[in-house]
Steps between C-alpha positions, in 0.01 A plus 500: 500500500808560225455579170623203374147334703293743351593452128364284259645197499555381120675143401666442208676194318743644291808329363631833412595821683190749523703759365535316171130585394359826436272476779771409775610829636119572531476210749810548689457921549088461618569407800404148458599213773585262231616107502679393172529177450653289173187214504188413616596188586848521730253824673280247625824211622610759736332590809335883466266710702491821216159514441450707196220776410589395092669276334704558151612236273798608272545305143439147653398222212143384452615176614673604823191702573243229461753263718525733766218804501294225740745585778474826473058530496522237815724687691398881463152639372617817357567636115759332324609700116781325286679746309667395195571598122290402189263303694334238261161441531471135633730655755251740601198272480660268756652768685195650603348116523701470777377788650813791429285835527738662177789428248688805481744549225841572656563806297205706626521858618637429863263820611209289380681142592486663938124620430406170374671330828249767715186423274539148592496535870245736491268307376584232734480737750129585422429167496613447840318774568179334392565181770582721756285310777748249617283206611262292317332246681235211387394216679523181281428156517829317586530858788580864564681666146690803599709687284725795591573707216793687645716199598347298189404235736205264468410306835227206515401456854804689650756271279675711204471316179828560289426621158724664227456852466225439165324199679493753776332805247243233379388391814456889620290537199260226621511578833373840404198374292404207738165307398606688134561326168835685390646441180808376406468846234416685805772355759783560242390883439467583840894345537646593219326814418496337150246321305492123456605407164396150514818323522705555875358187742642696764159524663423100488837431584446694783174400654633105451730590720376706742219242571814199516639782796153492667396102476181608276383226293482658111250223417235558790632838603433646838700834464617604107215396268503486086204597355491361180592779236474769751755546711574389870356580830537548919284262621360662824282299822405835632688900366591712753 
């Protein structure tokens, strides 16, 4: 395996040269395997197979990032930091709404800027860590659920069911406290890493659609049930 395979592999949208910021000759002399890329949106017209460890947003608008940031969480599951200068406040609130892990001014010590980049995957790292055991399996009503952690796939009765990468983190959470109420406080935490703050519907949004993907029937559900003012749970016929 080359070095450039064994690096981490950090995107960035960047309508400006790296070596413009203070930061940039940090990224480009650690050894990085980086993809630069001027927008989020013309990334995702192209075909691409980089799959990146980290993802780095460089002085995008509020508005650009709220049209486009959903691309980004459905296609990868992995840390995402915008890094800009004089970051407002409603900029930050919705930032980390969206689920960005950190707003990092662009003049920060670069020595502090690459340890930040490590801190993130570390703790993503332990967390991985955590759901080492690849397969989860429950027997449900409408079949077999199988989920397999290290391909992020989630099979009922032998068919894959195609979910985007934070349906796919909601349903593991279920699947791993089957027969379990599980908050939507809960669900988001274990996700995110983050506590809920009441207004993301991320979690809804997601279980609507994850039980549209599996043909379960939100009034008289078989599979993803609401408890009133509790949370959501795995309906199981029999653990395992």
């Amino acid at each position: 395996m080359g070095s450039e395979d064994e690096a981490i592999k950090v995107l960035i949208f960047s309508s400006v040269k790296l070596s413009k910021y203070p930061f940039g000759d940090s990224l480009l002399s650690n050894k990085f395997n980086l993809k630069v890329e001027c927008d989020i949106d013309s990334f995702f017209k192209k075909n691409h197979n980089f799959c990146p460890d980290i993802i780095l947003i460089i002085k995008d608008t509020l508005s650009n990032l709220i049209e486009n940031f959903g691309k980004i969480r459905d296609a990868f599951s992995v840390p995402v930091l915008v890094i800009g200068n004089h970051f407002e406040e409603i900029y930050q609130i919705v930032a980390y709404e969206l689920g960005i892990v950190d707003c990092i001014d662009e003049k920060i010590d670069p020595r502090i800027f690459i340890l930040k980049i490590f801190a993130h995957l570390k703790q993503v790292d332990e967390s991985a860590r955590k759901i080492k055991n690849d397969k989860v399996s429950v027997k449900l009503d409408i079949g077999r659920l199988e989920v397999y952690q290290s391909s992020r796939k989630i099979l009922i009765n032998k068919n894959e069911i195609q979910l985007s990468s934070f349906e796919y983190d909601v349903f593991l959470v279920l699947a791993k406290h089957p027969g379990q109420i599980v908050s939507r406080e809960k669900i988001y935490k274990i996700i995110k890493g983050t506590d809920y703050t009441g207004v993301s519907r991320s979690v809804d949004i997601s279980i609507s659609r994850i039980r549209s993907r599996i043909g379960d029937n939100p009034i008289n559900s078989t599979c993803v049930k609401t408890i009133r003012n509790k949370g959501y749970m795995l309906m199981v016929s029999d653990s395992v």
